[in-house]
C-alpha positions in Angstrom: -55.0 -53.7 76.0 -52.2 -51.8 77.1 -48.0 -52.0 77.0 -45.3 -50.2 79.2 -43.3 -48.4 76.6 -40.6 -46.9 78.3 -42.3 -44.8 80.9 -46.0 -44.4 79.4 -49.4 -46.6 79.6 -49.7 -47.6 75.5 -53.0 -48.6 74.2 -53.6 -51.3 71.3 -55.5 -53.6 69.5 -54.8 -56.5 67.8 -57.1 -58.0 65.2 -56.7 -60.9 63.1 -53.9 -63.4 62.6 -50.7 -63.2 60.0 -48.3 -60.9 58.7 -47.8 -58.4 61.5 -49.4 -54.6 60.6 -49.0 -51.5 62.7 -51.5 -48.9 62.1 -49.9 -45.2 63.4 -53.1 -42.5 63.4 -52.5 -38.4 62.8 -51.7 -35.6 65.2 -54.8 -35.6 67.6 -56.2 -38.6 66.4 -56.5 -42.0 67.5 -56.7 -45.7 66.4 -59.8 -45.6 66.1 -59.5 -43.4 62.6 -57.6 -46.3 61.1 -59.6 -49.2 62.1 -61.4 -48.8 58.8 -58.4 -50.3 57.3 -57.7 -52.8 60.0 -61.5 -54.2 59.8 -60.2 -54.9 55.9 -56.8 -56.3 56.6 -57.5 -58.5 59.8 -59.0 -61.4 57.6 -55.4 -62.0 56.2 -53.2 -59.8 58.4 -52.3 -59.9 62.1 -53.3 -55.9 62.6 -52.2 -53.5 65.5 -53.9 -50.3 65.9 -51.8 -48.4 68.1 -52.9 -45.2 70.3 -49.2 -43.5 69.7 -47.8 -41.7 73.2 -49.8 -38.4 73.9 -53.5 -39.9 71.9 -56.2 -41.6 72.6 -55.8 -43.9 75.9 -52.4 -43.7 76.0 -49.8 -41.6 78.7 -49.5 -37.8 78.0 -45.3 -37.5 77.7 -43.7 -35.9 80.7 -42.2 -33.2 78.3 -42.7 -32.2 74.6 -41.2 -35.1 72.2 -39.0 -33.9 69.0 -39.6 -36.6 66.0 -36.7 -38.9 67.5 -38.3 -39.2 70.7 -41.3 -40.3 68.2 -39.0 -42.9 66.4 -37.5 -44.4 69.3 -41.1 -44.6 71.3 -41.7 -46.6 67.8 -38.4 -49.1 67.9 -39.1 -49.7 71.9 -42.6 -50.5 71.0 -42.0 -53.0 68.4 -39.5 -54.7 70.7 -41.9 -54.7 73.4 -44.6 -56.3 71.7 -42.6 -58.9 70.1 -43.0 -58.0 66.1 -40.3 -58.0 63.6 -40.5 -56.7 59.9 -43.5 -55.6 60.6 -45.3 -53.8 57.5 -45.7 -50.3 59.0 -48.5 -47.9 58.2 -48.9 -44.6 59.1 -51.0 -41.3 58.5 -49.9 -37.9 59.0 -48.0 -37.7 62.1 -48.0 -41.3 62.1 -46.0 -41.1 58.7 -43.4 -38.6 60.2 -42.7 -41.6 63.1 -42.6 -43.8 60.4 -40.3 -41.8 58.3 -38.0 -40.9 61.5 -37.6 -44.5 62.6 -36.9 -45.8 59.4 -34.2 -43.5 58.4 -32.2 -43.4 61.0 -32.3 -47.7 60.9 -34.2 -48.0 64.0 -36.5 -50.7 62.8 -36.6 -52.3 59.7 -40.1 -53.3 58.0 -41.1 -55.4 55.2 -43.1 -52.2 53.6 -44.2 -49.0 54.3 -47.6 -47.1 53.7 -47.3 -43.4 54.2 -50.6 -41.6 53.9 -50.9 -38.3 53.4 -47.4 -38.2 55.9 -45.6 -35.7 57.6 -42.1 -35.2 58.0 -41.1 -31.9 55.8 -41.1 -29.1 57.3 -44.5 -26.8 56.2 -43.4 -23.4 54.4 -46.3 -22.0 55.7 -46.8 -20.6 59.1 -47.3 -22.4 62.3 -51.0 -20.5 62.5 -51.9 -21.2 59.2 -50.7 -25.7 59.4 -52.9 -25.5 62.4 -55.9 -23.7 61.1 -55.7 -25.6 57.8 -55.3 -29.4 59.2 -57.5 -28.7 62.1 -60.5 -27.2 61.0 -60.6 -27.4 56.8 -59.7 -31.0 56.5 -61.7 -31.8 59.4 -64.6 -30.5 58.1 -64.2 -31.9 55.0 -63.8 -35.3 56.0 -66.6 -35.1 58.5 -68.9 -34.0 55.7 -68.1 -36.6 53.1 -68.6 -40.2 54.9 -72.0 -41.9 54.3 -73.9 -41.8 58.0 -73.5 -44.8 59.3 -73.6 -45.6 63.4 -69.9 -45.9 62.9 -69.3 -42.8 61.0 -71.3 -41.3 63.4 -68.8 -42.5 66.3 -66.3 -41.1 63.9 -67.5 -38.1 63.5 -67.8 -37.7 67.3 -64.4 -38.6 67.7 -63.0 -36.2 65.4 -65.1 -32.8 66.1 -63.1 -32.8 69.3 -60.4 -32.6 67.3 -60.3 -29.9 64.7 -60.5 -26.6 64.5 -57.2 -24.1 66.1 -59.8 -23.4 69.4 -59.2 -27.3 70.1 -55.2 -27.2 69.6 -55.3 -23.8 72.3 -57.4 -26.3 74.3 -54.5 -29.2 73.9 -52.3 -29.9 76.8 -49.9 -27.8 76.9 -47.1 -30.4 76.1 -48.9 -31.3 73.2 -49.0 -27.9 71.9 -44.9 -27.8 72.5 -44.7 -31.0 70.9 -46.5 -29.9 67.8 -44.2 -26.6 67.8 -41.1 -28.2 67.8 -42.0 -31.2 65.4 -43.6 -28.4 62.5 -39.9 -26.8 62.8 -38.3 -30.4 62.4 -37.0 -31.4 58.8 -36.7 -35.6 58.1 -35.6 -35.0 54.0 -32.2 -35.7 55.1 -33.4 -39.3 56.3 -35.5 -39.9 53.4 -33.0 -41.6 51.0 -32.8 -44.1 53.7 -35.5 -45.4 53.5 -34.7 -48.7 51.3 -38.4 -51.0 52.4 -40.7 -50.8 50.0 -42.6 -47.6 49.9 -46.4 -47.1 48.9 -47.8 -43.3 48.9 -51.2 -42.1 49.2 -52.5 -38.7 48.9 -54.9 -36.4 48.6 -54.1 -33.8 45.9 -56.5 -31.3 47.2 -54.3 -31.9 50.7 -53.6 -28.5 52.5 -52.0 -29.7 55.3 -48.9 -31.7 53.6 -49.6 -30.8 50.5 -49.4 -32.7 47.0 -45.6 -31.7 46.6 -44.6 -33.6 49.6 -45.6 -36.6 48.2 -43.6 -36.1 44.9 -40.4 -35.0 46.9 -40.4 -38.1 49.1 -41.5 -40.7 46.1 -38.4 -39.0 44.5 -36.5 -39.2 47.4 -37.3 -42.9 48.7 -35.2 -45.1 45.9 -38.0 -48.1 45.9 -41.6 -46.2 46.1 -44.6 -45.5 44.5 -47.8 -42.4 44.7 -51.2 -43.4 44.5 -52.9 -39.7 44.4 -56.6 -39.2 44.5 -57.8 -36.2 42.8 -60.8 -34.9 44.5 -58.9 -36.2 48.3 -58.0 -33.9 51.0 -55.5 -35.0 54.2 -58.1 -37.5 54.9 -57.7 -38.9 51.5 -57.6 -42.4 52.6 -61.3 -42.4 54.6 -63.0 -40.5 51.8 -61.6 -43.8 49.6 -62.2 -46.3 51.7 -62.8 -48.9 49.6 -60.7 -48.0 47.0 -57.3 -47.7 49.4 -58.1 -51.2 51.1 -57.9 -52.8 47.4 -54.5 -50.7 46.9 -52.9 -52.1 50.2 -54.2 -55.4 49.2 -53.0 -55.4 46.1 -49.5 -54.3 47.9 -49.2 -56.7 50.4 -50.3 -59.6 48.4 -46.7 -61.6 48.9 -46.8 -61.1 52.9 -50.7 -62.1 52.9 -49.4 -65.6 51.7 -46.7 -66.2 54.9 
């Protein structure tokens, strides 16, 4: 299905009927690396897998976004498809819209699930984030999931999307997008942030590291970290099964509206 949201083409799912859940993917990903947790969530949850502006099957923007461009493409989107309070999940760049929206009191969720989330700025180099998300914790990730015919999709999916050769191969106003969002900073917002707050992470994460996580569960009054020793950025896909019970056991008052 797709949405106008403001100028662009949005794609979506929706899965399942309840509480309303909004599943944000990573930088150069697409919904289809979080359906995982939507197939586990849409028995009790009303689950929307969104392909955010720029990904998947939805429009390319016109120019390169900053992180509020990202956080109001999130508030017009919500409005547009009718959900309120929504319990908002989001991974990597999907946490940085999350994070953005949020704090500046754009939208207002029941909860929040930031996985392995973006939103400080790296104190590495722009070279080195690239070369470390796209390629290391690719690989990783690709490597580690059992090889089923849908891991298999997966794996398609997501070899076109590692590596620094594929961000040079990026449209061009992704690659501007990316630049200007790595020099953005959203500590400032994170205090906030008064929903709920549920953290996952991998600690062997290279591409927002471990200390990220304990900076914004300090930061964020009413949160919590869930780290998983041997994860990486992908963190939540390499414990499936483990992460689902965690969300369950998290939204276990909404499940019951």
């Amino acid at each position: 299905m797709q949405i106008k949201v403001e100028n662009w083409d949005i794609n979506y799912e929706v899965l399942g009927e309840g509480y309303p859940v909004v599943l944000l993917h990573g930088w150069l990903a697409d919904l289809e690396t979080m359906r995982p947790i939507a197939e586990a969530l849409k028995e009790k949850f009303k689950v929307y897998l969104i392909d955010v502006v720029g990904f998947g099957k939805s429009s390319l923007p016109e120019h390169p976004l900053n992180s509020n461009d990202f956080g109001d493409f999130l508030k017009e989107l919500l409005k547009n498809l009718k959900i309120e309070n929504p319990i908002l999940v989001g991974h990597s760049n999907g946490g940085r819209i999350i994070i953005n929206a949020v704090g500046r009191k754009l939208v207002n969720p029941r909860k929040i699930v930031l996985i392995d989330s973006a939103g400080l700025k790296p104190k590495r180099s722009l070279n080195y984030y690239v070369r470390i998300y796209f390629f290391k914790a690719g690989k990783f990730f690709l490597n580690s999931l059992p090889n089923t015919k849908f891991v298999k999709k997966l794996r398609d999916k997501l070899r076109k999307s590692v590596g620094s050769s594929d961000y040079q191969m990026s449209a061009p106003v992704l690659k501007d997008t990316m630049n200007i969002i790595l020099n953005e900073d959203l500590r400032e917002l994170l205090p906030n942030i008064k929903s709920p707050t549920l953290l996952i992470w991998g600690a062997l994460d290279t591409a927002t590291p471990i200390s990220d996580a304990h900076e914004m569960e300090k930061a964020i009054t009413n949160s919590g970290l869930v780290v998983y020793p041997t994860g990486t950025h992908w963190a939540y896909l390499e414990n499936i099964i483990n992460v689902n019970i965690v969300l369950e056991e998290f939204f276990k008052d909404e499940k019951k509206k």
